[in-house]
N, C-alpha and C positions, 0 to 999 in steps of 0.2 A: 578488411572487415567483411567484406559481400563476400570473398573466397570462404569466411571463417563460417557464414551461415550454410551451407547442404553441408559441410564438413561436420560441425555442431550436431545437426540433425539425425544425419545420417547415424553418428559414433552411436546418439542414444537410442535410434532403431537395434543395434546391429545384438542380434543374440537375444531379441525377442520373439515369446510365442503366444499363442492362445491359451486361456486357461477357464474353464468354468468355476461360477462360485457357489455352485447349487446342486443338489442333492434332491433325493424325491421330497424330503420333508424338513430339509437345515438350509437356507440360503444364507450366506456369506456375501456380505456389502461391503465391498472393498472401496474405503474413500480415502483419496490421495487429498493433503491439505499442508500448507507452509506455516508451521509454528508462530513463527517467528515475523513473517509477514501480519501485522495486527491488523489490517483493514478487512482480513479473510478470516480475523476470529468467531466471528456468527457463523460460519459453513466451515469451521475447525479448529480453533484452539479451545477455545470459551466456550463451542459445541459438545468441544468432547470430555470439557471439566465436567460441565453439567450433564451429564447423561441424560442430552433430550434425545436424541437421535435413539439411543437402548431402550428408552420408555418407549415412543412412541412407536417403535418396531417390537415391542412386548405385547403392545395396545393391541396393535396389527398381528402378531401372530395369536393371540385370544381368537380372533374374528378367523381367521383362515387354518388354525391348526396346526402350521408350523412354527419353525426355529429357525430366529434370524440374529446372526452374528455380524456386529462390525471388526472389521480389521482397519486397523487407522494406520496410515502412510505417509512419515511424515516426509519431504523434501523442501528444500531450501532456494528451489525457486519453481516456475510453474514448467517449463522444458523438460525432466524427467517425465514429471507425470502424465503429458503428452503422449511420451514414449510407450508407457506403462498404458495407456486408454488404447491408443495403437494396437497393441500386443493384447489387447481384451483382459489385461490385468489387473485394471486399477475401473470401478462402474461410476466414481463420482469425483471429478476435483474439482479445486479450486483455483486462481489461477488469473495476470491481472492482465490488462485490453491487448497488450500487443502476442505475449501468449496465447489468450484466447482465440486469435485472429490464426496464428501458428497453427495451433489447435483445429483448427476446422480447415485451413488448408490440408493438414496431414491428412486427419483423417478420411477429407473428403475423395484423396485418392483411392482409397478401399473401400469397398461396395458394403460391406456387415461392418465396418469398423469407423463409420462416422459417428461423431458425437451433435448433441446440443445443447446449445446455453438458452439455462432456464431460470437462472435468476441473476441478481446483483447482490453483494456482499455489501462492500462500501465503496465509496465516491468522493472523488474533489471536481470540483468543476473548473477550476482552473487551474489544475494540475499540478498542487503543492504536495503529492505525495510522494514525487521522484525529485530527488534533488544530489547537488555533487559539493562533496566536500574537500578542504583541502588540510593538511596537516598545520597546528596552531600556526606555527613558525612559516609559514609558508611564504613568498613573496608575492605570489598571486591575489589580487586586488579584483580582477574579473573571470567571466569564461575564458576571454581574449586574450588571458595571461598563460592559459595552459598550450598554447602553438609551440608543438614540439617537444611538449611532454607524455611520459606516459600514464596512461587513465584507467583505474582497476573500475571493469563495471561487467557484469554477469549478460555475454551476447542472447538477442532474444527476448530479457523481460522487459519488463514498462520500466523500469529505471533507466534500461541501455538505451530505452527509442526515446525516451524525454532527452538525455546526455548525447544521444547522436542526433537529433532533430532540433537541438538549441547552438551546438558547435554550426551547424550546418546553414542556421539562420543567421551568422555570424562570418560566415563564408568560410569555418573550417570544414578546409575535409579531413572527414573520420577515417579517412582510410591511409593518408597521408602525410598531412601536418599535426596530428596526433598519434602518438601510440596506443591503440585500444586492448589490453591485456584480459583478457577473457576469463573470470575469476568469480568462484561462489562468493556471497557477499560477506560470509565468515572469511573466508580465506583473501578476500581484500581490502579487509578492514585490517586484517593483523597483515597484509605487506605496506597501508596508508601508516601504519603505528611503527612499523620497521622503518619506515623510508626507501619501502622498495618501488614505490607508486608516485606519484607526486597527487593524484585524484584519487577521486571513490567516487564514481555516479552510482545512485543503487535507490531502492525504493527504501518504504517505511519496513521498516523504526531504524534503521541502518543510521542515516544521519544523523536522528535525532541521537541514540543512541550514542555514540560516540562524540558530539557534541555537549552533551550531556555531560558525559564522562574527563573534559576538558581534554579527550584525545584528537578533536579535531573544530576547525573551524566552517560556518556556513559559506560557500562559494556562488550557488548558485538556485537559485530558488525556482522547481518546473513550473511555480505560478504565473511567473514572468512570460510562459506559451500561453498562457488564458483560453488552456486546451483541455479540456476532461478527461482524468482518468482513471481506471476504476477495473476493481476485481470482480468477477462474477461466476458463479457456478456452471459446469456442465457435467453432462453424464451422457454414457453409451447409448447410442439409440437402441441398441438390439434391447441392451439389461432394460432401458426405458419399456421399450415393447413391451418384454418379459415379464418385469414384477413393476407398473405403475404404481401398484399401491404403496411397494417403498420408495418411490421417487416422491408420489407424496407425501411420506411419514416424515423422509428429508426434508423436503421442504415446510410442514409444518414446523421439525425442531428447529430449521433455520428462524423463525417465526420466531420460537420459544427462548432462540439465544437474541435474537434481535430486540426485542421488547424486555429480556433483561437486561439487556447492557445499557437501552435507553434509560431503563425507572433507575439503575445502581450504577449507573456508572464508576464509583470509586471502587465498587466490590467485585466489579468486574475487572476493573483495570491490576488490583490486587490478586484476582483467581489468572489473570494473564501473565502477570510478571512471575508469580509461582508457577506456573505452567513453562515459560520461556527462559527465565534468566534473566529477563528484561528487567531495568528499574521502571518499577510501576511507576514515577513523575514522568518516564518515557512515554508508556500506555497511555496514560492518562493525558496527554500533551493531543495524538492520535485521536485516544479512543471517548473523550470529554465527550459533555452534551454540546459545546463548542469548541471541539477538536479538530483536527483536522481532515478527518474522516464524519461522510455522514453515514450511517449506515441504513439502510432502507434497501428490501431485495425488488422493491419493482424495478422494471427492463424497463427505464426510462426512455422518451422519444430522443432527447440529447443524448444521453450516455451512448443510442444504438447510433445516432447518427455520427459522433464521436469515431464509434467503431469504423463504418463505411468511410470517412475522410483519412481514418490512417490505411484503409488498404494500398492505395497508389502509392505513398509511402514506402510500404511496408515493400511490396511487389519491386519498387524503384531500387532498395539496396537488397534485393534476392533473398528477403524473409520469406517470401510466399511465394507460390504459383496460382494454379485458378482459384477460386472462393466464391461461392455462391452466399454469401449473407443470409438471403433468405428462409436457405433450408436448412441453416444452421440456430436462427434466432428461433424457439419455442416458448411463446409468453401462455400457451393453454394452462399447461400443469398451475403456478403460481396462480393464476387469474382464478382460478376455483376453490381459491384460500382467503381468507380473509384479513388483508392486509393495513395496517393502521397506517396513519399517516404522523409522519415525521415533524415534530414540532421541535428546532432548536431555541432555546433561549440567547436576548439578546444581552451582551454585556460585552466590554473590551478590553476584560480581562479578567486573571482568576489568579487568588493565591491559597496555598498548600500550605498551610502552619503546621508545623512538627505537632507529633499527638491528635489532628483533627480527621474526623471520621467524613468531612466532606469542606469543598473550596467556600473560600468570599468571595467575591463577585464583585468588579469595580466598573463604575461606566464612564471609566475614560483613562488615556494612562498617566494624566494628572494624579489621580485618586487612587490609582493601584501603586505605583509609587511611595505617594504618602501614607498607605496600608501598610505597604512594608516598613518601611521610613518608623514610623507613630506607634507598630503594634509593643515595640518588646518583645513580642515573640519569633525562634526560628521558624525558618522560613525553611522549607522543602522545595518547593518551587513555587517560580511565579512566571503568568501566562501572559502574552497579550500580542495583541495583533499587529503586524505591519502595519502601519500610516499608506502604503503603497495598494498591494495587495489583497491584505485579509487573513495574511498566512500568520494562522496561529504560531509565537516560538517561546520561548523562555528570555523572559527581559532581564535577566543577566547576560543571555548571550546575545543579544542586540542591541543594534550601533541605535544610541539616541541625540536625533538635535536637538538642537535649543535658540528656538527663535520664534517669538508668540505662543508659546506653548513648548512641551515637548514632545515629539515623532519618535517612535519608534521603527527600526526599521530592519529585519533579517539579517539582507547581506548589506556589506560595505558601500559595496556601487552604488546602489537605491540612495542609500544616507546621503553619496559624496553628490550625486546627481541634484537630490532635493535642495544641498546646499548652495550648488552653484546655481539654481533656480531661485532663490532665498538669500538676498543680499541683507547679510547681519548674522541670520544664522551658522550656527557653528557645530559640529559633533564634541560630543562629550564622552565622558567612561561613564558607566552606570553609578559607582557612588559616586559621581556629580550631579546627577539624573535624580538622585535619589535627596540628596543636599536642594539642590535647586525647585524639586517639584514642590 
């Protein structure tokens, strides 16, 4: 795997050049952004449903007399569009922590081709957005079960450094006692559904998605690092230089998609899964007012420092070379914006009735149970949180015990753990969960 990182790298350097995106009077803003990655929908998917980013660059050229065109780019993880910022291609991506950190080592070797990260997208704080699944059938009961298997996970993104920094806290090495097969996270999800994989470590909505989909079961949940991790905007410094006013415009429509997904979250989750192919119960699992994304663009002091603690890491298996942090972090531009503050709602869980334009709300998962259980009505999905964790999942697909109550619980381990901690306690299937609450 360390041989696999300058090889990786280098492939998506190779056969790049410089390209301007402007003209005396038509600037062309080139934003690179991952569809399908939902925690990066406010800096791209759900940015570019909504044409804020077109308006507010309409606003902006009113005031200054030109013509400004987006061109949207879309890739499938943040590693291209490294390449593409590299090669002066691409003025704005998106893109999540261990990227980011890629990101600024690359560019920092080229003197006009550095970038910098000027905001946040969204965030988990204890790092429930990367997680590794296993196929239903699978015999794997832990991480610990996969020694000697092979592991589809995309080298480079926050999914592969969560799945390579939780084998490793376990004493697997990833270069060794695993096989790490190097794979977009489309293309290994369908070898997890072939039986060409025996894993899938990958970011959001990957898991949820085909867990969802009853193509695959939860293995290993990245909350269990109780590490932050989190997508966050950057853009060229030269194009920064050049046209500031659009790095503003960006960042306000970043504003514009962020405060709509807060007030509508189901219409958003809806204008996402039309946009991606996602099942909006996916989105909406993620992108909730208690999902498991927060989404807020401020460059938090944890999030940065988050960042700073995976450098050694990162530098340890030959992701990076030098990295100055400093002159990569730019909190000016957003800090001149008017940024609201993030209020989630408390509840411990959420259900989806078929036909409803928004969730119930249960505060506890006695009472989301019995929601389901009491209503008569279908059920689209239903939400609620690890007993462990915190990690929002779908309490169909979580293990629950039964002992003073009932726990729910992600993965398997957590449940079998809690119950050998818990003399009497027992695991159950969910209609016993559902019978018994």
């Amino acid at each position: 795997m360390r041989r696999a990182w300058p090889a990786l790298l280098l492939a998506l350097l190779t056969g790049c050049s410089a390209a301007s995106g402007a003209t005396s009077n038509v600037v062309t803003v080139v934003v690179g952004y991952q569809s399908k990655t939902i925690n990066t929908v406010t800096a791209g998917t759900l940015l570019r449903a909504q044409g804020y980013l077109e308006q507010r660059l309409a606003a902006l050229g009113r005031r200054t007399g030109k013509t400004y065109r987006v061109d949207w780019q879309d890739y499938s993880t943040g590693a291209p569009i490294t390449a593409q910022m590299v090669a002066g291609k691409i003025d704005i991506g998106s893109m999540g922590d261990f990227p980011l950190l890629i990101n600024a080592s690359r560019t920092q070797e080229f003197g006009d081709g550095r970038t910098a990260l000027i905001s946040a997208t969204g965030y988990n704080l204890r790092g429930a957005l990367n997680m590794v699944v296993v196929p239903p059938s699978s015999p794997a009961r832990s991480l610990s079960d996969l020694r000697g298997k092979r592991i589809s996970s995309s080298i480079g993104s926050a999914g592969n450094g969560t799945t390579v920094r939780a084998l490793s806290a376990l004493g697997i090495d990833p270069d060794s006692d695993v096989q790490m097969v190097n794979q977009d996270p489309a293309v290994g999800a369908s070898a997890l559904r072939a039986g060409a994989v025996d894993a899938l470590g990958q970011f959001v909505a990957w898991p949820g998605q085909l867990v969802f989909a009853g193509q695959a079961r939860l293995l290993y949940d990245g909350a269990a690092l109780n590490l932050p991790t989190w997508h966050g905007v950057v853009v060229r410094q030269k194009f920064a230089a050049a046209d500031p006013d659009v790095v503003q415009a960006f960042l306000q429509a970043q504003l514009d998609a962020t405060a709509f997904l807060n007030a509508h979250p189901m219409e958003a989750a809806w204008k996402v899964a039309a946009a991606t192919g996602l099942a909006p119960e996916v989105v909406y699992l993620y992108n909730g007012p208690n999902g498991l994304v927060t989404f807020d663009p401020t460059l938090r002091p944890d999030l940065l420092s988050a960042l700073q603690k995976d450098i050694p890491y990162l530098r340890s298996i030959g992701g990076i070379k030098g990295l100055d942090l400093s002159s990569f972090v730019d909190t000016k531009p957003l800090s001149a914006l008017p940024v609201s503050e993030v209020h989630r709602p408390s509840n411990a869980g959420e259900v989806w009735f078929a036909g409803a334009s928004a969730t119930v709300t249960a505060p506890s998962p006695d009472a989301l149970l019995r929601l389901v259980r009491d209503s008569g009505k279908q059920v689209r999905a239903a939400y609620v949180d690890d007993a462990d964790t915190g990690t929002r999942w779908f309490a169909d697909k979580s293990y629950w015990v039964y002992g003073n109550g009932l726990h729910p619980f992600d993965v398997e381990s957590e449940a079998r753990s809690y119950v050998s901690s818990h003399p009497g306690s027992r695991i159950v299937d969910y209609p016993t969960a559902l019978r018994l609450a």
